[in-house]
C-alpha positions in Angstrom: 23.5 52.2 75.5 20.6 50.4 76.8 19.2 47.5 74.9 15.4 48.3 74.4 12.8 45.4 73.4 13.7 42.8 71.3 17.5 43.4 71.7 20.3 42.3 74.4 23.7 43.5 74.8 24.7 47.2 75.3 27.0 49.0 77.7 28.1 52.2 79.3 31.8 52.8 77.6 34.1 51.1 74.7 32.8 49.3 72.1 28.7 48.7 73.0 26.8 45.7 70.7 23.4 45.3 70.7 22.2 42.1 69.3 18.2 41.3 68.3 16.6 38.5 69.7 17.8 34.5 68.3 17.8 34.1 64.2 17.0 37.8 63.5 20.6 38.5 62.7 21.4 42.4 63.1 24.1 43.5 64.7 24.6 47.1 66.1 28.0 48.5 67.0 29.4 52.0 67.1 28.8 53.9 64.2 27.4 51.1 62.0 24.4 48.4 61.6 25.1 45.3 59.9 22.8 42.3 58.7 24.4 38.9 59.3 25.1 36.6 56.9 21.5 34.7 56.6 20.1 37.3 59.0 16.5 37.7 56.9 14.2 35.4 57.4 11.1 35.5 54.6 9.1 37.1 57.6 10.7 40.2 57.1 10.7 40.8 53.8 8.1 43.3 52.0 5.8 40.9 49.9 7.1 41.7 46.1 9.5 43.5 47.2 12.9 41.4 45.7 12.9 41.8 41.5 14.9 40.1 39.0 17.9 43.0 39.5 18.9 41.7 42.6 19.0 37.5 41.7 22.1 36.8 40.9 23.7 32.7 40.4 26.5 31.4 38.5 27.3 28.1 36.1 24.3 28.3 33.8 24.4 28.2 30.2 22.8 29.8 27.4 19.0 28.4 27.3 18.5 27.4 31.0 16.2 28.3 33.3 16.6 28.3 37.4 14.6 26.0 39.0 14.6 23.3 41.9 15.0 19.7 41.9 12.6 19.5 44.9 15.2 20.6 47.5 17.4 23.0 46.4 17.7 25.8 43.6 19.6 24.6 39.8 20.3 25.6 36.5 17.8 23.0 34.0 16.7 22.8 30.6 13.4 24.6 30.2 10.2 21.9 30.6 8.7 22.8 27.6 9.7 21.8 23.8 12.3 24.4 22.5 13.1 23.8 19.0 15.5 22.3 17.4 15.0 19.5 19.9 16.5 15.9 20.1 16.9 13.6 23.1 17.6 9.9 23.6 15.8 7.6 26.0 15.5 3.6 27.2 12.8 2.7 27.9 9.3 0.4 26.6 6.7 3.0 27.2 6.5 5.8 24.8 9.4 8.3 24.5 6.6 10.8 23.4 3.0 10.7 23.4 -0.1 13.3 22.8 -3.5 12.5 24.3 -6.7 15.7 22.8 -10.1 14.2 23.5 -11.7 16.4 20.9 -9.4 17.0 18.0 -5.9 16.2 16.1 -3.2 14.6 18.8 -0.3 16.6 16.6 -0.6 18.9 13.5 2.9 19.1 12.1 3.8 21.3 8.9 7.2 21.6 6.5 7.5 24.4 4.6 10.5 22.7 2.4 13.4 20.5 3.2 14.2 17.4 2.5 11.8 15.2 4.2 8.0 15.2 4.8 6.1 17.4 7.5 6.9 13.8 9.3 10.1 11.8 8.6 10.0 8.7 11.3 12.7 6.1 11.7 12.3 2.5 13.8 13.3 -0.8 14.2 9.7 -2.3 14.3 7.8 0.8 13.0 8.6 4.3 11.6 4.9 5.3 12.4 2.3 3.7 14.3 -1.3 4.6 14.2 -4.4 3.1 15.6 -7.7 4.8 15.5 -11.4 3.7 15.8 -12.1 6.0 12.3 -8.6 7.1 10.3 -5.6 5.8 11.8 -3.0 7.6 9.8 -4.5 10.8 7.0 -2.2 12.0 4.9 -2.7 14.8 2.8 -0.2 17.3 0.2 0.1 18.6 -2.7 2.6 16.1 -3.8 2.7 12.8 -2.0 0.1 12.5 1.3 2.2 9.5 2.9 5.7 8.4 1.8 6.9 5.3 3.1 10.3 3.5 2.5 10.9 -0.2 4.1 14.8 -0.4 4.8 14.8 -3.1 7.0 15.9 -6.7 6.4 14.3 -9.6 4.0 11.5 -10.1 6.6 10.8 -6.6 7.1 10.6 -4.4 4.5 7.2 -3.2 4.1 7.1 1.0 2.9 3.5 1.6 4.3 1.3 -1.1 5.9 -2.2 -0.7 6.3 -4.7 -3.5 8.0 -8.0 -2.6 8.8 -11.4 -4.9 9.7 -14.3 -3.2 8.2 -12.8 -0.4 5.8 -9.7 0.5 3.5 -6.2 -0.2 5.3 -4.9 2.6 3.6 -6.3 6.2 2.5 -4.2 8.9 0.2 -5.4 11.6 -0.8 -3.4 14.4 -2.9 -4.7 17.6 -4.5 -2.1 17.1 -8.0 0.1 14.3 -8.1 0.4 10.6 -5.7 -2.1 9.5 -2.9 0.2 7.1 -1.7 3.3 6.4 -2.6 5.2 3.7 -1.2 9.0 2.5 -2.1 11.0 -0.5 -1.3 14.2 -2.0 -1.7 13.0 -5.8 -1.8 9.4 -6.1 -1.0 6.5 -4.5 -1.2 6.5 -1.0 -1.7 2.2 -0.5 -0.5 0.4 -3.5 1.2 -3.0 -3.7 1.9 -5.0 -6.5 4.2 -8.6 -6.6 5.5 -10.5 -8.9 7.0 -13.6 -8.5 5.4 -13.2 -5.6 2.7 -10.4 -4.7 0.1 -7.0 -4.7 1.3 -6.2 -1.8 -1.2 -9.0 0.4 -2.9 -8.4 2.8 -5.9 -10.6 5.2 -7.3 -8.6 7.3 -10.3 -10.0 9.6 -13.1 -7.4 8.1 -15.1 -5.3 5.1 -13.0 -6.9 3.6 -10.4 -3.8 2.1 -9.5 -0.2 2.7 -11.2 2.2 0.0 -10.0 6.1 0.0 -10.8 8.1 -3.1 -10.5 12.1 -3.6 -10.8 13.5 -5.8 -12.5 12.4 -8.9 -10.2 9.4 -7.4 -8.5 6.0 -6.8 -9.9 4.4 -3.3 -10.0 0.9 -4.7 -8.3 0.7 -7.7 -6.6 -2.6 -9.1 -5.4 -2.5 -12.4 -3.3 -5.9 -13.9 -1.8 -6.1 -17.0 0.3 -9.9 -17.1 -0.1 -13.1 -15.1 -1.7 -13.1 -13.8 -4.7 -10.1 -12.0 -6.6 -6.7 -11.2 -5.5 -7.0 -8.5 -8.2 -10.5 -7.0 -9.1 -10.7 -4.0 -11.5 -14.1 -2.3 -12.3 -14.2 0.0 -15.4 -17.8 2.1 -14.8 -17.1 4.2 -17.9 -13.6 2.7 -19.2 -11.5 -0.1 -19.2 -11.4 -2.5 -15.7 -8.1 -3.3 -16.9 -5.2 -2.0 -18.9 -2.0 -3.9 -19.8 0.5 -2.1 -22.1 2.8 -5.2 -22.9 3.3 -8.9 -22.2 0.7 -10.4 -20.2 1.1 -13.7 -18.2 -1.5 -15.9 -16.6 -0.6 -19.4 -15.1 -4.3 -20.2 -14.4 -7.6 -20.4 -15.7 -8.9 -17.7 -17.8 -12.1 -17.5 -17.8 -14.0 -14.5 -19.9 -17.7 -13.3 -21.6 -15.7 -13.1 -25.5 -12.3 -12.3 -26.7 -11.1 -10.5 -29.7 -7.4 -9.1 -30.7 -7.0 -5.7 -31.6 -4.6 -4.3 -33.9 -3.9 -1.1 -36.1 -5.7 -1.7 -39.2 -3.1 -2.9 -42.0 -4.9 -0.7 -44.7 -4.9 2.5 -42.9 -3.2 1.9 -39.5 -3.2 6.0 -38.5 -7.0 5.9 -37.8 -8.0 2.5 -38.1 -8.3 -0.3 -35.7 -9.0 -4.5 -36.7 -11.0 -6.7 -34.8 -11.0 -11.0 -35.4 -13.0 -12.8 -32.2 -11.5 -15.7 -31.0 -12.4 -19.5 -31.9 -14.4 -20.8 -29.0 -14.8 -24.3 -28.0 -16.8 -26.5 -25.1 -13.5 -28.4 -25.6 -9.9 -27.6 -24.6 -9.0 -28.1 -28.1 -6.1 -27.5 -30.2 -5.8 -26.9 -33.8 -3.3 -27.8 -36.1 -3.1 -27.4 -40.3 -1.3 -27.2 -43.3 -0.2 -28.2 -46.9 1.2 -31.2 -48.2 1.9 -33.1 -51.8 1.7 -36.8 -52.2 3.9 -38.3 -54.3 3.2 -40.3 -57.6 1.6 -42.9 -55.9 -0.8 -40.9 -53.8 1.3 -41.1 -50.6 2.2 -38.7 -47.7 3.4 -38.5 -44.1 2.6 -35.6 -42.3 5.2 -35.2 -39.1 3.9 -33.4 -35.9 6.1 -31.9 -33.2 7.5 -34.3 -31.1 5.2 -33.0 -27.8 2.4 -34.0 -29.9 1.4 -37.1 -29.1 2.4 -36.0 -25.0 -0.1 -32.9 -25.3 -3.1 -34.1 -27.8 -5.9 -37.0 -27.6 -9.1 -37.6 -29.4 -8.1 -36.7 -32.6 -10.2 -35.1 -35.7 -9.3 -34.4 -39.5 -10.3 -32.5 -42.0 -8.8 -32.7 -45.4 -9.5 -30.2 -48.6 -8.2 -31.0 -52.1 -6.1 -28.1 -54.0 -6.3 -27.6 -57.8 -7.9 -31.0 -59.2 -10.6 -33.0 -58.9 -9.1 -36.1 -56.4 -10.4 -38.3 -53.6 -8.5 -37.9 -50.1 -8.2 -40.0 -47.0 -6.7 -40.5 -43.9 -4.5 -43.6 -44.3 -3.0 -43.3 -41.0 -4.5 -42.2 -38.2 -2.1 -39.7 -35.8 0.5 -42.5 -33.8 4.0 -41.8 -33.2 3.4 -38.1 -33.8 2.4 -38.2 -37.3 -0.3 -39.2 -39.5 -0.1 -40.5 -43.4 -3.0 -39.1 -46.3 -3.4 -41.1 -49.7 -5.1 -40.1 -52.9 -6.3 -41.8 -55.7 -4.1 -39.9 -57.6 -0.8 -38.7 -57.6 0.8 -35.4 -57.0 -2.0 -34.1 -55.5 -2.0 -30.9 -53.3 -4.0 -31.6 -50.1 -4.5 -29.1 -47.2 -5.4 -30.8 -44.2 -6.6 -29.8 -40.3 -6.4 -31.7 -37.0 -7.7 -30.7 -34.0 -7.0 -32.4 -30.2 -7.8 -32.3 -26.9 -5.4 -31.4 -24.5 -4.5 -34.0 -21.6 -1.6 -32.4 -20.1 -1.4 -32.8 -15.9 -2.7 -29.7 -15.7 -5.2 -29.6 -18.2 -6.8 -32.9 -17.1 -7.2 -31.6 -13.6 -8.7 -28.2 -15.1 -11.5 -29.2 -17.1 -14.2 -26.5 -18.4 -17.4 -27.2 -17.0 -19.7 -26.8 -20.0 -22.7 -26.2 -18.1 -22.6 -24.8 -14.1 -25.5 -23.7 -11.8 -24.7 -20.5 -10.4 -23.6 -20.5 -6.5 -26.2 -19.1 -4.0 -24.8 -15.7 -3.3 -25.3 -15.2 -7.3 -29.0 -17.0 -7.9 -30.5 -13.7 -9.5 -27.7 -11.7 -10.7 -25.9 -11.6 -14.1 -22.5 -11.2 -15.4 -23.9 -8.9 -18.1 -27.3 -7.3 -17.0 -27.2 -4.7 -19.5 -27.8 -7.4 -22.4 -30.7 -9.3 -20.9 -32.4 -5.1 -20.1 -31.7 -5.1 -16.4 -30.2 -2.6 -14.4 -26.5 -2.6 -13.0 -27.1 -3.8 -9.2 -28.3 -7.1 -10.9 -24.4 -7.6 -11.9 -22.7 -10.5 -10.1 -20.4 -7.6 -9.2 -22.6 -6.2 -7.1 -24.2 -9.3 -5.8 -20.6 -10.3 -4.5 -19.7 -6.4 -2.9 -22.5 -4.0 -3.1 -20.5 -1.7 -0.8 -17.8 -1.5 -3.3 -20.0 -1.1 -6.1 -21.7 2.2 -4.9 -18.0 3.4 -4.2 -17.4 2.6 -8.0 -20.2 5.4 -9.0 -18.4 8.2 -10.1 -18.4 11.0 -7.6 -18.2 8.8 -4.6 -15.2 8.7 -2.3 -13.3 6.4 0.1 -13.7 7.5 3.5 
């Protein structure tokens, strides 16, 4: 056997071996050719020509692909998302983040369950958003955003919103909450801006419906400065609506005043008005019956705070069921006041009013008379009495923005 090109070896008797030139690896000996182990290069194979029949590796698992760490072939987790799909990481920079220059960053949908399209967990945050337009939108068919503060006395806010030049948050729902927000200990919704509302509520029926535990409140409005920590505007109803006990440590300050009550004669279909008794004074008023005694004497006693509350005292005094002359004998001192008659045994109502000069009553006096601030020069509290339109309110003098967002049809966006 003579070796031809490309091979060495060869021989005229016994065994003969021809071997192909250095790293080609094939080996010929009597009756048989045989490719060393490693003995094809990529240069010799057919392009295309290996297919997935003839790959073959073992210790995989169920779900992973064969790929290379950079050097050599291993079984890996696929690089994309395969759902279900949790993983753990330490580290400050995101453990996941989405970047689309043109539309959402992630759509995410639940068809049922137990938690939202969304359910987010964290030590600082559950979810963070910060956009120039909507930072977080929220939108279902029964509560857009849900968010429950867990954390400890200092940090237990459901859904925080804080925005400069718009709403902090927006909820919008086709048939039941916009947003809903729950907490154990705090607030369950807070809203702050800089230079708008912190919360804004437009409702066909409740603009806002607030629910309060037993040492909460249902709404809470706090304002360090500006106008109102609280402002209600009723276009076509009531601003307000309190159904029970109302409590107001401050001023109250208001255009009239009248109770309402089911009318006592036909209380089904009925309804009583009485305005209030108004006075450029904080004044109180105080009355009622007494009998002197044979010799035309009586002491009337007041409560004991009377004297503590009242100054600048007046009296009126009316004669029941005879003809008699009355007088103040006493004026109020000690917390009480004496009345004689020129006869006996008469029947005398009698009426006396005070001032109040309480601590905080004589650092609160009413200013009778006030010239409007700048900001108002113009405007009117009521501009439908006086025949002018409703952007001459004070209202809209103070927020004109908010105003056109109170005209029925507009929206918050």
């Amino acid at each position: 056997v003579t070796a031809g090109a490309g091979l060495t070896g060869g021989g005229t008797s016994g065994t003969v071996a021809l071997d192909v030139g250095a790293g080609d690896g094939i080996a010929v000996q009597a009756n048989a050719v045989a490719i060393a182990d490693g003995g094809v290069s990529s240069s010799k194979l057919q392009d295309s020509a290996v297919t997935k029949t003839k790959l073959a590796a073992s210790g995989g698992t169920n779900g992973q692909l064969l790929g290379t760490d950079g050097t050599s072939l291993s079984w890996r987790a696929p690089a994309g998302l395969v759902l279900p799909f949790s993983g753990e990481v330490s580290q400050t920079d995101p453990a996941f983040r989405i970047v689309n220059h043109f539309g959402d960053g992630m759509e995410v949908t639940s068809e049922g369950g137990t938690h939202g399209a969304i359910h987010a967990t964290g030590v600082s945050f559950g979810v963070w958003g910060n956009s120039p337009q909507v930072a977080i939108h929220g939108s279902s068919a029964w509560r857009g955003v849900w968010g429950e503060g867990m954390g400890g006395a200092t940090n237990t806010t459901g859904v925080y919103g804080s925005s400069l030049n718009g709403p902090g948050v927006i909820g919008d729902s086709t048939n039941e909450i916009g947003v809903h927000g729950y907490s154990i200990s705090r607030e369950g919704v807070r809203g702050e801006s800089q230079t708008g509302a912190g919360v804004t509520a437009l409702g066909g029926y409740w603009g806002v419906s607030g629910q309060g535990g037993s040492t909460g409140w249902g709404v809470l409005g706090s304002l360090n400065e500006g106008v109102a920590g609280i402002s209600g505007t009723g276009v076509t109803g009531t601003a307000g609506y309190f159904d029970g006990m109302v409590s107001i440590t401050g001023m109250v300050t208001k255009g009239g005043g009248s109770f309402k009550i089911d009318h006592p004669l036909d209380p089904e279909h009925k309804y009583l008005y009485h305005s209030f008794v108004e006075s450029p004074d904080m004044m109180n008023v105080y009355n009622g019956n007494v009998t002197t005694d044979a010799r035309g004497d009586a002491v009337v006693e007041l409560p004991a705070w009377f004297d503590a509350l009242n100054r600048d005292f007046r009296y009126q005094l009316t004669v029941i069921g005879q003809f008699a002359q009355a007088i103040i004998s006493q004026e109020v001192e000690h917390n009480r006041f004496a009345i004689k008659t020129n006869l006996g045994n008469v029947k005398v109502s009698w009426q006396v009013t005070g001032i109040r000069k309480d601590p905080f009553a004589e650092a609160n006096r009413i200013p009778v008379e006030e010239v409007k601030p700048d900001a108002e020069q113009g405007s009117f509290l009521h501009p439908a009495a006086y025949g002018q339109p409703e952007e001459k309110s004070v209202t809209w003098a103070r927020d004109p923005e908010m105003r056109r967002l109170m005209v029925p049809g507009s929206q918050i966006r």
